[in-house]
VEXFI-800352 format. One line per 2 residues: number of its first residue (from 1); their letters; for each residue x, y, z of C-alpha. Coordinates in steps of 0.2 Angstrom, whole numbers, m for minus. Each point is the difference from the previous one (the first is absolute). Layout:
BEGIN
NUM = a = X Y Z | ...
END
This chain:
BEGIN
1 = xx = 190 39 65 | m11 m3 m16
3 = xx = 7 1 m18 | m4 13 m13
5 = xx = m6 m13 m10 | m16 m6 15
7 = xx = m1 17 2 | m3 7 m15
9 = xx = m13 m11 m5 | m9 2 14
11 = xx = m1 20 m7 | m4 m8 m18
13 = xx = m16 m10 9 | m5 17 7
15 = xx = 2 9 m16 | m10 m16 m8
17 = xx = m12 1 13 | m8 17 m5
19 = xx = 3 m3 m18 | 12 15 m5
21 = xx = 9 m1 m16 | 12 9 4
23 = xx = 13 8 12 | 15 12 5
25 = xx = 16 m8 10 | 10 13 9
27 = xx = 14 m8 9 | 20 3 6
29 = xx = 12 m1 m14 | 9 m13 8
31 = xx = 1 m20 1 | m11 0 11
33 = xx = m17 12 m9 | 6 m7 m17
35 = xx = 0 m18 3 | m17 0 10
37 = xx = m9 10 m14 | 9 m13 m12
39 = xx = m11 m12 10 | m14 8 1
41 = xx = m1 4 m20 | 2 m19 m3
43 = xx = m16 m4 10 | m9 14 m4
45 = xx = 1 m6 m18 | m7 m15 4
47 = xx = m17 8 6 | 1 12 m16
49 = xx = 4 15 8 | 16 9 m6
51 = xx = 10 13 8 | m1 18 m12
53 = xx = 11 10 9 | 16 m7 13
55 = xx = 8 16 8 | 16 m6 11
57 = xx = 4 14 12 | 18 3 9
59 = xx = 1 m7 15 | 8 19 5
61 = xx = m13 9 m9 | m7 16 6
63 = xx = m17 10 2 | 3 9 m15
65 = xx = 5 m16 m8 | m14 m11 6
67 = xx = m12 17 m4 | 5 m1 m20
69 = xx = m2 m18 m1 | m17 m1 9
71 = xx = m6 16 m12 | 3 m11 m14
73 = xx = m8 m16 5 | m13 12 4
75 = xx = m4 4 m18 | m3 m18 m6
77 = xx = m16 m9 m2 | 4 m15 12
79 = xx = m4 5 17 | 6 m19 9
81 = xx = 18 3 9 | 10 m15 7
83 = xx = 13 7 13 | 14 m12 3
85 = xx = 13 11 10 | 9 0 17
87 = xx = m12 9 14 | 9 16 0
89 = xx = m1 3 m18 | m18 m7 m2
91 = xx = m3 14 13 | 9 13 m7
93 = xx = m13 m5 m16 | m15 1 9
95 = xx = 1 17 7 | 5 8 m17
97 = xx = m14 m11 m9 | m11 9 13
99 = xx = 5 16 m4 | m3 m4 m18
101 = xx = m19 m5 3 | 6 m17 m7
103 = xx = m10 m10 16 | m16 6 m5
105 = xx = m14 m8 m6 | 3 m10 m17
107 = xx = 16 m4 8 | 8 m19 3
109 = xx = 15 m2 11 | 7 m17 4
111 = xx = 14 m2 10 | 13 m15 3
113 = xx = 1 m9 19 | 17 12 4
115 = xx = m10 17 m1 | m19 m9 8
117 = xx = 8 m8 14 | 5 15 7
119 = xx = m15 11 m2 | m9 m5 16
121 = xx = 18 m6 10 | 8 19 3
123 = xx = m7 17 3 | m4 10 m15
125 = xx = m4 17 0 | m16 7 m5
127 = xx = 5 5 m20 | 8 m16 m1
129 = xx = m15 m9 7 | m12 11 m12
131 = xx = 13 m4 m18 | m5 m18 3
133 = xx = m16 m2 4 | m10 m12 m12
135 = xx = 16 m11 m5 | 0 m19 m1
137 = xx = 16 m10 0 | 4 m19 4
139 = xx = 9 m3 18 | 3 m19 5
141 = xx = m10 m9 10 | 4 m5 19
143 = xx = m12 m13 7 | m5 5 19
145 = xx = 7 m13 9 | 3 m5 18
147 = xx = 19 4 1 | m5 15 m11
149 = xx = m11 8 15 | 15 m5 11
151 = xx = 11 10 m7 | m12 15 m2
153 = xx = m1 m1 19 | 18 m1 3
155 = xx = 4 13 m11 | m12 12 9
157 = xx = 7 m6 19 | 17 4 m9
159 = xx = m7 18 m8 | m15 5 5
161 = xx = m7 2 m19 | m17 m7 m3
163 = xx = 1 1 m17 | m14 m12 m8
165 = xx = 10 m2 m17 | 15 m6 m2
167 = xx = 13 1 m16 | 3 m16 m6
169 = xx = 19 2 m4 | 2 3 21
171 = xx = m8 m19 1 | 11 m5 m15
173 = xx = 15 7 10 | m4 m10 15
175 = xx = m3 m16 m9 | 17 1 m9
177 = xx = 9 2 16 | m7 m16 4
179 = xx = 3 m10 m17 | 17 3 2
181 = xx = 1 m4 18 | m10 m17 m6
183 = xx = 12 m3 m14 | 15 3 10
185 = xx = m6 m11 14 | m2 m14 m15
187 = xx = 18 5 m7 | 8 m3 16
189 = xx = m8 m14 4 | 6 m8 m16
191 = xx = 18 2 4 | 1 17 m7
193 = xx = 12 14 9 | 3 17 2
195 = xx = 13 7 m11 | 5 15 m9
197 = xx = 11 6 m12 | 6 17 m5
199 = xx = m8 11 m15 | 11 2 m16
201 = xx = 9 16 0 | m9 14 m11
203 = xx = 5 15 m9 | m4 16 10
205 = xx = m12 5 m15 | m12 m14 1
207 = xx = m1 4 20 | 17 m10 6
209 = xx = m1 12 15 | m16 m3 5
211 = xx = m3 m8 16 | m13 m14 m9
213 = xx = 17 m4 m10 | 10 m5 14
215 = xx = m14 m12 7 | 4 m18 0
217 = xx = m8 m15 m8 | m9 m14 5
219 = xx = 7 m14 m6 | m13 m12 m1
221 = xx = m12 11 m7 | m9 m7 m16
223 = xx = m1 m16 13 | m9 12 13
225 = xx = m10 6 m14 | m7 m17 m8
227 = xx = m5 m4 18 | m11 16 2
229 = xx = m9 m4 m18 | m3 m17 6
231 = xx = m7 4 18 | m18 6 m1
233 = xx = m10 6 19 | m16 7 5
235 = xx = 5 19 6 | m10 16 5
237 = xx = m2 2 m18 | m7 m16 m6
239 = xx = 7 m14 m5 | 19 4 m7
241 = xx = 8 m7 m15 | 11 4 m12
243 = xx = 3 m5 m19 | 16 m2 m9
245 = xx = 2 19 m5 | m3 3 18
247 = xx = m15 8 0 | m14 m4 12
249 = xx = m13 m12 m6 | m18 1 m1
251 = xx = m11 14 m12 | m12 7 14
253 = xx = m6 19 1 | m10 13 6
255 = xx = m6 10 m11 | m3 18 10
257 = xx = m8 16 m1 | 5 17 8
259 = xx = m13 7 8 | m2 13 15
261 = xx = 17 m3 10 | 5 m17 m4
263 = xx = m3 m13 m13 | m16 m13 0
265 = xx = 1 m16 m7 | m12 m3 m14
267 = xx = 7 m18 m7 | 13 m12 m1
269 = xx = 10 m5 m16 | 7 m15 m4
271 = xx = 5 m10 m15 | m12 m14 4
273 = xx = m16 9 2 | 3 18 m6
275 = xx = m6 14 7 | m15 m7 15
277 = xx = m6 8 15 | 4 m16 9
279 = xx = 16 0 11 | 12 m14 m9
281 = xx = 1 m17 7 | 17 m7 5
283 = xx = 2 m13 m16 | m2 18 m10
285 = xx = 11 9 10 | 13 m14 0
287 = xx = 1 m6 m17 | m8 15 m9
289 = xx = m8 m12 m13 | 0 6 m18
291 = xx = m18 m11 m5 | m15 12 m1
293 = xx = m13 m4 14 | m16 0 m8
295 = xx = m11 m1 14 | 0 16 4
297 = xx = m3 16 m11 | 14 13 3
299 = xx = m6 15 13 | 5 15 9
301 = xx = m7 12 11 | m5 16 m4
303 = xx = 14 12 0 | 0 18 2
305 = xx = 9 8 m13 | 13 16 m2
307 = xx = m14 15 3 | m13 m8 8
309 = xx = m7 m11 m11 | m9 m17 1
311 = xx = m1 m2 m20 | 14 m10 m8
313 = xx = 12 11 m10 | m1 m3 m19
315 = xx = 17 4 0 | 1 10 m14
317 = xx = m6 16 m9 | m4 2 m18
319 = xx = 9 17 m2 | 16 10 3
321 = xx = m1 18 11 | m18 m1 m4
323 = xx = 4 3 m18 | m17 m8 m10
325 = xx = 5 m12 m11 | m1 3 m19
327 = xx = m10 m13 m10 | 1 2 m18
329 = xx = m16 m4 m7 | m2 m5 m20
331 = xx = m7 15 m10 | m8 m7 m17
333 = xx = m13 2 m11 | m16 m11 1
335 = xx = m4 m15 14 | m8 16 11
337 = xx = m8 m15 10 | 17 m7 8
339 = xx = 12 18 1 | m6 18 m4
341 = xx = 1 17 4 | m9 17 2
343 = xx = 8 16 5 | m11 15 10
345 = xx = m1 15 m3 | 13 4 13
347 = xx = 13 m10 m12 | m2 m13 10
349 = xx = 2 m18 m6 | m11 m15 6
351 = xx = 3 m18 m2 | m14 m11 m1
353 = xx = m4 m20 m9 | m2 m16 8
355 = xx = 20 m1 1 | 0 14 13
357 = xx = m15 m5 8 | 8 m17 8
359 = xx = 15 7 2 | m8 14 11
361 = xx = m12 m13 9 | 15 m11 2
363 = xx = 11 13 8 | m12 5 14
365 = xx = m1 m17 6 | 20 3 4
367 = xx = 2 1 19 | 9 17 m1
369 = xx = m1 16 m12 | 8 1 m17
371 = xx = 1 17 m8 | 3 m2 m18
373 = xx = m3 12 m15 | m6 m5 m20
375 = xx = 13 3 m14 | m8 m4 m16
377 = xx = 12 m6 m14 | m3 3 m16
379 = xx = m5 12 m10 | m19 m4 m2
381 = xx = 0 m2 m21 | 8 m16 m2
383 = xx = 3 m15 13 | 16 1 9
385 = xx = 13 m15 2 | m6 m9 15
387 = xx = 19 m7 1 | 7 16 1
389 = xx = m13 5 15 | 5 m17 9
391 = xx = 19 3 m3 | m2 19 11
393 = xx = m6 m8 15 | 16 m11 m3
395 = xx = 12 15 m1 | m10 9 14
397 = xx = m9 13 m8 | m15 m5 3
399 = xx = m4 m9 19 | m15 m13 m10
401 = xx = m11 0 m15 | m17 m3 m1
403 = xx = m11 m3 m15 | m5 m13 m12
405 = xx = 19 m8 2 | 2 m18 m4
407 = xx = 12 m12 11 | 11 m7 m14
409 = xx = 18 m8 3 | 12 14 m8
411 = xx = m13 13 14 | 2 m12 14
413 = xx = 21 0 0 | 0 19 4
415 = xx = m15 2 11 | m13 m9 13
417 = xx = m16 m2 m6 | m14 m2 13
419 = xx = m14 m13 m2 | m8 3 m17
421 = xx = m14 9 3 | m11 m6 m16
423 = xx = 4 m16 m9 | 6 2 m19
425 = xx = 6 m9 m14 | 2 4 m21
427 = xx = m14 m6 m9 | m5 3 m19
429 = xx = m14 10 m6 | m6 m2 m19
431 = xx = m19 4 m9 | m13 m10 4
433 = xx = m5 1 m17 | 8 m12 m9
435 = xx = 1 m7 m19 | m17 m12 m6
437 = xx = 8 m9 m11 | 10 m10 16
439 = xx = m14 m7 6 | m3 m10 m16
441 = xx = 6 m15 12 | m7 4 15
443 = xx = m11 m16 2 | 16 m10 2
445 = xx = 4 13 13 | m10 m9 17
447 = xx = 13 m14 1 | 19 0 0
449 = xx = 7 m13 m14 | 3 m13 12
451 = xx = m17 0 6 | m5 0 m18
453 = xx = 9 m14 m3 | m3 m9 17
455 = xx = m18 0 m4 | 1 m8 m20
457 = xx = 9 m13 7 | m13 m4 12
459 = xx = m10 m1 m12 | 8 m12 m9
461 = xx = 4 m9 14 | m16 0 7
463 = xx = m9 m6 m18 | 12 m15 m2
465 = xx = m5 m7 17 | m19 4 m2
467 = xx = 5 m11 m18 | 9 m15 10
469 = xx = m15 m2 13 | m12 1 m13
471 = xx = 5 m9 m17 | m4 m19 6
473 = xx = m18 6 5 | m6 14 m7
475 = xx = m7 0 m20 | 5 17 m3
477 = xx = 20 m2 5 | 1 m12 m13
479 = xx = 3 m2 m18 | 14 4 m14
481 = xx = 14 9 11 | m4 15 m11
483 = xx = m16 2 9 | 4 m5 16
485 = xx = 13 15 1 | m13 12 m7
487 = xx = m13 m6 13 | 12 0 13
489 = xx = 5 17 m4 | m17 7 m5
491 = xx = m4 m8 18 | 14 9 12
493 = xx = m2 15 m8 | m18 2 1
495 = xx = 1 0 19 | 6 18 m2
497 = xx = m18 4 m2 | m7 m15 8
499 = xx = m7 m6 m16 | 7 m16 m1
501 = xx = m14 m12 m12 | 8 m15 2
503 = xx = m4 m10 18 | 14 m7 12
505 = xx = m8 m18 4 | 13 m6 14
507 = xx = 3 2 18 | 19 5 0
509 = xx = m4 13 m14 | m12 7 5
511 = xx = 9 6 15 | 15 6 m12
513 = xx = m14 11 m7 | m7 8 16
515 = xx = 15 4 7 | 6 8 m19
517 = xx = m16 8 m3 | 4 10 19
519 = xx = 18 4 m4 | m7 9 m18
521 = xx = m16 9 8 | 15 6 12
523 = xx = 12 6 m14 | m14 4 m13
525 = xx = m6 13 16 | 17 5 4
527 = xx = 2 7 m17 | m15 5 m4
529 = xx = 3 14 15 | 16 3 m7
531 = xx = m3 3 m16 | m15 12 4
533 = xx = 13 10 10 | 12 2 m12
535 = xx = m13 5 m13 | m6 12 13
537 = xx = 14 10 1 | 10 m3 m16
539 = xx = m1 18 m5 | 8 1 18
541 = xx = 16 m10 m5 | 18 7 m2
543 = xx = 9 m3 m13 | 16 0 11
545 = xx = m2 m14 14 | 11 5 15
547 = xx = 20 8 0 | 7 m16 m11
549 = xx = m11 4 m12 | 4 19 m2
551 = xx = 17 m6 1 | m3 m11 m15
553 = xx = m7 13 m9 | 8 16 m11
555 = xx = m13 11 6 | 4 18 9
557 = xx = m1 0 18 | m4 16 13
559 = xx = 6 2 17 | m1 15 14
561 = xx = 17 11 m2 | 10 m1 13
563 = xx = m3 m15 6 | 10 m19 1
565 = xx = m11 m5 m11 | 12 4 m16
567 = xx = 13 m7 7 | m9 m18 6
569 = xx = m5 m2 m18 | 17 4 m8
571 = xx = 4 m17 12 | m10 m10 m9
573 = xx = 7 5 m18 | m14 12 m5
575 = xx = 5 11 m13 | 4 17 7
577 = xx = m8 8 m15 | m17 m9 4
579 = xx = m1 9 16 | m10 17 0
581 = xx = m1 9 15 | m16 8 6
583 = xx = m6 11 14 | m16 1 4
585 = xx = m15 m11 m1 | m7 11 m15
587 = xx = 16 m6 m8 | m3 m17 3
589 = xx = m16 m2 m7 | 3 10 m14
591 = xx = 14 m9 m5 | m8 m16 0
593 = xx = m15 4 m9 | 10 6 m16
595 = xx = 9 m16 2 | 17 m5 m10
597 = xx = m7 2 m17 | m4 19 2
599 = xx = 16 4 14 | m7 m5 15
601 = xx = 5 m15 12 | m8 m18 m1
603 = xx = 4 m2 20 | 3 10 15
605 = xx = 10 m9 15 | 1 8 19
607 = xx = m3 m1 18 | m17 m7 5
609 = xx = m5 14 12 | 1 12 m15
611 = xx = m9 m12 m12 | m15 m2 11
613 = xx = m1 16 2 | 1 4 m20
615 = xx = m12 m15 m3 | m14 10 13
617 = xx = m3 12 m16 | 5 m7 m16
619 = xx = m12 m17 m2 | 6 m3 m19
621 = xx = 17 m9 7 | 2 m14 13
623 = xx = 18 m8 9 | 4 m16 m10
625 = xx = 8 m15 11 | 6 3 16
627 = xx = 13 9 9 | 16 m6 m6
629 = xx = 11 11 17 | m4 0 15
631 = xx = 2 17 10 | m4 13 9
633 = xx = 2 19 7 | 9 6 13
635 = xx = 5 15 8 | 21 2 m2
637 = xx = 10 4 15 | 19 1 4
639 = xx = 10 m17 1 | m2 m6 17
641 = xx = m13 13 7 | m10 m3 13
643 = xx = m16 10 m7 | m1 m13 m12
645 = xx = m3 m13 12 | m12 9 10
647 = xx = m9 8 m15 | m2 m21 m6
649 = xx = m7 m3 16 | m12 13 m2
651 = xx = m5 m5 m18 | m4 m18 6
653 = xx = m12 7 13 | m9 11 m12
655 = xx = m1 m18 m10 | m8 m8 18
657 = xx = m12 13 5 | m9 2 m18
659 = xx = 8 19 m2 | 9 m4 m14
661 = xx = m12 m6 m11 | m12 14 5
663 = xx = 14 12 m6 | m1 m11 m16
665 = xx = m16 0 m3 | m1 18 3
667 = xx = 12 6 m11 | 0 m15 m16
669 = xx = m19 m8 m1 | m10 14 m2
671 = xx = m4 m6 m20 | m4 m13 m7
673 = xx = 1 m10 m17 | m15 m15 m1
675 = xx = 9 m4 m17 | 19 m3 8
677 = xx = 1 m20 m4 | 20 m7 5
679 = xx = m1 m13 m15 | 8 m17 4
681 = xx = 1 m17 m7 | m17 m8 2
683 = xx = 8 m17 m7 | m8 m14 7
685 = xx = 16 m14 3 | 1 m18 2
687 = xx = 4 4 20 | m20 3 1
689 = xx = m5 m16 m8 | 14 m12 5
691 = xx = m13 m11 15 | m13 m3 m15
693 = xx = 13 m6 m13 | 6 m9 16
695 = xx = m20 m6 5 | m4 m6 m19
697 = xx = 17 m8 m5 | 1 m9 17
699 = xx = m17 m8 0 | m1 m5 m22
701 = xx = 17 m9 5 | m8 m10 14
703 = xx = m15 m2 m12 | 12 m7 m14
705 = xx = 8 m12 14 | m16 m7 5
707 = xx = m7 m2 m16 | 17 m10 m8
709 = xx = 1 m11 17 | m20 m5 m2
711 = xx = 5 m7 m19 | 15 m9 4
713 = xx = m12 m8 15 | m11 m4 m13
715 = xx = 12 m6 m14 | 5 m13 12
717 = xx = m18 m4 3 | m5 m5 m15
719 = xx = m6 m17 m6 | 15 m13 3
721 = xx = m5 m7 m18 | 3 17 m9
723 = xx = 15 6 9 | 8 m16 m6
725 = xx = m5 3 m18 | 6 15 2
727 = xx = 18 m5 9 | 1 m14 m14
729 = xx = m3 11 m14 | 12 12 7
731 = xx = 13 m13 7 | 20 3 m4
733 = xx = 15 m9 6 | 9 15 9
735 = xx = m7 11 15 | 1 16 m11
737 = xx = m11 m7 m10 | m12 m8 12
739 = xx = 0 19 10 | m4 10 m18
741 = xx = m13 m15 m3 | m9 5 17
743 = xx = 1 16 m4 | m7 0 m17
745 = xx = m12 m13 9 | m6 12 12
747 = xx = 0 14 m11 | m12 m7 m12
749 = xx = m12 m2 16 | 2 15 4
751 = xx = m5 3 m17 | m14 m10 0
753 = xx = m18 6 2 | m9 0 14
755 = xx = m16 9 m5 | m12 m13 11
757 = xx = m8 17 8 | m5 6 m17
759 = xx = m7 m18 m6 | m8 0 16
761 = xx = m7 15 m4 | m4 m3 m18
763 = xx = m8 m16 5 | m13 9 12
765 = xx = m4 10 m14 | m3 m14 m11
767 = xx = m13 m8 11 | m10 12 4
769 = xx = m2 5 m17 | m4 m18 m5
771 = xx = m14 0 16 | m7 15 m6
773 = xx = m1 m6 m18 | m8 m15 5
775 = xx = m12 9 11 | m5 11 m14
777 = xx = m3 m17 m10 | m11 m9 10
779 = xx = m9 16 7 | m8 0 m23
781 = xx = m17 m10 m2 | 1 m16 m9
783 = xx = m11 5 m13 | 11 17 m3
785 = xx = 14 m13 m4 | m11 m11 m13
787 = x = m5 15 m8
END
């Protein structure tokens, strides 16, 4: 037969298949229960599903016995049983659980292949037939088969029964009659022979009297044995094999479903392909490969289900002998918005806020009912310890907690947490309103210092080339070197208001220009818009720029009571004595508007969601940076509860259909402050400039390339008769010398004037003021000249 191992992970596949987190085992205390749930745990952990609960019954246990046990499992919230028991106690269990109203609707019962092969192979009476109705269970799978059918037949010519199904283990039986007939027939035929030797004699305590004592041993039997793990056959029950534990080969089951009077196959399991509706094929069935086949989605038919029912099982219920469950809720003063309540004149106490409205949204999208009652916490004049409500649910006082609770670390060690529900994060609130005599530099604020200094440099760089391309041609870039440096200065420097007097006369600088002149209308513009912001909203400006800042600093800081808050800040070495807690949002704002001189606070730091909701009616203070945690809230259940995975579920379909934001907006965005500014650095850095420097620097170094490869084309044009004057007046012995001659020789061309533009130009002039004076001579009358 099959393994423990094979087949308890085909019952972890099933368990995988509908997606239940967790079960119940109940098995026979003995080798043969405990080392099949052993199995069975080891793959179930695999899929993430754990076993809560393991109750090993006697093998000799009663009805009173199996009653007590039954009762108890009866009281827990996992409703998924595994059975892995010998028939006659599995059905001992059945009829009891029965009894119980334990196969009833909710229910799950999955049963091992000993107790479901027999379910449809012998006559059960009608209360037996009734207690089992609605289980599933693995059973192997038997291929139909030529030889198969002949047997069938046979064994009704020998019987008369026209029984359809047929146990499995009757096939097994036959075909291990004939492996050892095969293995003896290969035994013999290898020389072997038949010999026996008598048993060692045993104390009459260990069963020395018994008649199995006294039977003799085959001699050559671990020979006989290799021989029957080495011979493999086709049988009635498949193909026949056995591994070197001497188990049967091959990982293929149906997975089936009691129904009526018999069981129905509603899916095969094997370790290749899962759970399918499709019978396995024989490379499957053989080998059992352990590679997932991907071609094919995991599928099995509809099953009916203890009581009736179509609808999968959850498999769990939230509560206890319909006990509600008790959540404590916080009970503070202020934040009415997130977690309040109002008592009627009956004495009766209502909770309401945006933190009970998704939790109750939430719960009704659970597939089954969850009866639960409020506890507030707290005595309603001071904000409780929200470490102290999160440590009940972890010493099971209370079953959950809802409210504005945050996940933190420290919380998340003693309970689950669902899916935050709002997102959050500390941030620092300061006045808006801040000190005039800071923003005596606020004109230096537009740009970071390396983008200050980035752009002088330019400059710089940008005049000494516009300098190079014009001082052999151009008039004005020449002179004493006192006034060439004043011009060129005077020069780049005007181009921050395009006002530049003096004109750039050749090609190459020309282009320099235009492409400078761009890169400054863009920076020019660029802070222009800056600086008109900053301006803007100077009297908007913190003093206190984000968390490091406040951290820097000696001013008092508030927080909400009862909050981590306190303890977060303490972690960044804030003075305990600068923390001052507050409770409501009156507190907050009056506490920040006397400020630290008069006793107030300088900052506040808390959750966002509370912030927002404080910035809605107080517009004289604003959130300075930005978050510094990231967070959020949560409802708190026990460790490893299965609400809190359903209730996460739920949360992220609120998220999906739009609900959850319409209970936001509902219950947090009914004011408005037109004044809330969240002030940030508005620092223009050299990140946002870096392609112009890049543009402008790039093309004035081509420029200056150009420009010094045309003059040294033209130092070695010159007239042959003055380049060797030249070379004679600077000649020297040595070729140091003669390279410092050429360069002094080709410096002083460089030097050299070229102003045949301006001549040119200045000869133009000259003619036409000679023409027209001659004109204006000869256009006098002779006689006016005598006179």
């Amino acid at each position: 037969t099959h393994s423990d191992s094979i087949q308890m992970a085909a019952v972890a596949g099933i368990v995988n298949f509908y997606g239940w987190r967790e079960v119940v085992t109940l098995f026979t205390d003995d080798d043969y229960g405990k080392n099949g749930i052993n199995a069975l745990s080891d793959f179930l952990d695999n899929v993430g599903t754990k076993i809560v609960y393991k109750a090993g019954l006697d093998p000799a246990i009663d009805k009173y016995g199996m009653g007590s046990a039954l009762a108890q499992l009866a009281q827990m919230e996992c409703k998924v049983f595994v059975v892995h028991m010998q028939p006659s106690v599995g059905c001992n269990l059945f009829s009891m659980a029965s009894y119980l109203k334990m196969v009833t609707a909710g229910y799950v019962w999955i049963v091992t292949e000993d107790i479901a092969s027999i379910l449809d192979t012998m006559g059960l009476d009608d209360n037996l037939l009734k207690a089992t109705q609605g289980i599933i269970g693995t059973r192997s799978y038997v291929p139909d088969s030529p030889r198969l059918q002949s047997f069938l037949q046979q064994r009704y010519q020998l019987t008369g029964s026209a029984r359809v199904h047929v146990n499995p283990h009757e096939l097994y039986a036959y075909d291990s009659v004939l492996m050892i007939g095969y293995a003896l027939d290969s035994f013999l035929r290898q020389g072997g022979s038949i010999e026996f030797i008598s048993p060692k004699a045993l104390p009459a305590n260990y069963g020395g009297n018994s008649d199995l004592a006294h039977l003799h041993i085959f001699k050559n039997g671990p020979t006989l044995l290799s021989h029957m793990l080495e011979n493999n056959f086709t049988g009635i029950s498949g193909f026949v094999q056995l591994d070197k534990q001497g188990d049967l080969m091959g990982s293929s089951f149906e997975v089936v479903n009691m129904v009526g009077n018999g069981l129905h196959v509603v899916g095969y399991w094997t370790n290749g392909t899962g759970c399918s509706v499709l019978p396995p094929d024989d490379s499957s069935m053989i080998y059992g490969s352990f590679i997932k086949d991907n071609s094919h989605v995991q599928k099995l038919h509809d099953v009916i289900w203890p009581g009736g029912v179509s609808q999968v099982p959850h498999g769990w219920v939230a509560s206890q002998n319909g006990r509600p469950l008790l959540i404590g809720v916080p009970f503070k003063t202020g934040y009415k918005e997130f977690v309040s309540t109002t008592v009627d004149n009956n004495n009766v106490t209502t909770f309401h806020g945006f933190c009970i409205a998704v939790f109750e949204a939430a719960i009704s999208y659970l597939p089954y009912a969850v009866p639960y009652n409020f506890v507030a916490f707290g005595d309603g004049s001071s904000t409780p310890n929200y470490d102290e409500l999160v440590a009940k649910v972890a010493n099971k006082e209370f079953d959950a907690v809802v409210g504005d609770v945050t996940i933190t670390t420290k919380r998340s060690k003693a309970v689950d947490f669902t899916q935050p529900y709002t997102a959050s994060g500390l941030v620092v609130v300061v006045p808006v309103k801040g000190d005039a005599s800071s923003y005596a530099w606020a004109f230096m604020q537009p740009f970071t210092p390396a983008m200050w200094c980035t752009t002088g440099a330019f400059f710089l760089f940008t005049g000494i080339v516009i300098w190079m391309l014009e001082h052999k041609k151009n008039r004005d870039f020449r002179g004493r070197p006192k006034k060439q440096i004043v011009t060129t200065l005077w020069f780049i420097f005007s181009t921050l208001f395009f006002s530049q007097r003096e004109k750039v006369k050749s090609t190459l600088g020309r282009a320099v220009l235009i492409i400078w002149l761009f890169v400054v209308l863009i920076v020019i513009s660029s802070y222009t818009a800056s600086l008109t912001s900053i301006l803007t909203v100077q009297q908007l400006m913190p003093t206190i720029q984000g968390i490091a800042g406040l951290v820097a600093s000696t001013v008092p800081i508030g927080f909400q009571a009862g909050s981590f808050v306190e303890e977060y800040l303490l972690q960044l070495n804030v003075a305990r004595e600068r923390l001052v807690p507050l409770s409501t949002l009156a507190s907050y704002a009056k506490a920040l508007l006397k400020g630290p001189r008069d006793g107030g606070i300088g900052a506040i730091v808390d959750e966002l969601p509370y912030v927002q909701l404080f910035l809605s009616y107080e517009c004289d203070f604003t959130i300075t940076g930005q978050a510094f945690t990231k967070s959020g809230w949560g409802f708190a259940f026990p460790k490893g509860s299965q609400l809190a995975i359903d209730m996460s579920t739920a949360i992220l379909t609120l998220a999906e259909n739009g609900e959850l934001q319409r209970i936001y907006d509902s219950w947090l965005s009914g004011h408005d402050c037109s004044s809330n500014v969240q002030v940030q650095s508005n620092e223009l850095s050299l990140s946002s400039f870096w392609g112009l420097f890049l543009i402008t620097g790039v093309v004035s170094i081509i420029c200056v390339v150009v420009y010094f490869t045309r003059m040294v084309w033209q130092y070695h044009q010159r007239s042959p008769i003055q380049q060797q004057s030249q070379e004679k007046k600077e000649s020297a012995p040595s070729r140091f010398s003669r390279g410092a001659a050429f360069l002094r020789s080709f410096a002083s061309f460089i030097e050299e004037a070229d102003l045949s533009s301006d001549q040119a130009g200045s000869s133009s002039h000259s003619n036409k003021d000679s023409t027209k004076g001659r004109l204006s001579i000869e256009s006098i009358p002779t006689r006016k000249i005598f006179e």
